[in-house]
N, C-alpha and C positions, 0 to 999 in steps of 0.2 A: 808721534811727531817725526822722528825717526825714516818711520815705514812710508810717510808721508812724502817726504821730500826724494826718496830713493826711486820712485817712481814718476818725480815730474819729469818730464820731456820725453815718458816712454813711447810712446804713439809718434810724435815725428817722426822718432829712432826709426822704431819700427818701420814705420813706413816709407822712410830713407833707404833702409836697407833691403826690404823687397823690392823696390824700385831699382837701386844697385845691381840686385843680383838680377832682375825679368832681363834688364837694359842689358847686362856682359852677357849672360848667356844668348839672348837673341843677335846679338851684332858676334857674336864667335860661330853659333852655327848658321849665321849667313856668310861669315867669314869663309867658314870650311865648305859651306855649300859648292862657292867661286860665285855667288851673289857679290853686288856694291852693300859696303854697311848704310844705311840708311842713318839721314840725321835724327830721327826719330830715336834711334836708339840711342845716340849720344843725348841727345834732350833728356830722355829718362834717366840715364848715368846722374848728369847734368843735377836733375831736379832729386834723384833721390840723394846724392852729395848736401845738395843745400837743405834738404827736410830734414838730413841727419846731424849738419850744425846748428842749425835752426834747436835739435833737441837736446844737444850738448850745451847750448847755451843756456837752454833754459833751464837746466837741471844745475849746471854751474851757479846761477843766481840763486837758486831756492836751495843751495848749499850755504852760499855766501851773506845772506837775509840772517839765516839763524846765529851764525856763527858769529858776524860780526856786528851784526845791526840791533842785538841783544842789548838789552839796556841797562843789565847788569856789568856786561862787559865792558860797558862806556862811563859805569859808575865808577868801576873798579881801577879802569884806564887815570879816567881825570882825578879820583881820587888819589894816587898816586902821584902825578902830578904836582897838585898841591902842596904834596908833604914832599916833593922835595923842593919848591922854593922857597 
């Protein structure tokens, strides 16, 4: 279960972050070339940014799912609760 949840959102990540790096490196050696950077490249910055929170979130929830959405933990909550009113 564990191994499970460590691994959701990896593929966004991932591919946030190839995206990140195609995007800075092409807009730095069009930089250094004395080329214009292209919006093209900002787009790609742009969209591999959002694939990479896009994967952050989802790993954030299927964190969040086990931990507190546990029915155990909701037993043990309200039973608590109870004993002390």
């Amino acid at each position: 279960m564990a191994m499970a949840n460590r691994s959701r959102g990896m593929l966004p990540r991932l591919f946030g972050v190839i995206l990140i790096m195609i995007g800075s490196l092409n807009s730095l050696l069009s930089w250094r070339g004395g080329l214009v950077v292209n919006d093209f490249y900002l787009l790609l910055i742009a969209t591999g940014l959002f694939l990479f929170a896009i994967g952050v979130i989802h790993r954030a929830q299927g964190t969040e799912d086990t931990a507190v959405g546990s029915p155990d933990a909701q037993s043990e909550y309200f039973g608590s609760e109870k004993d002390t009113l």
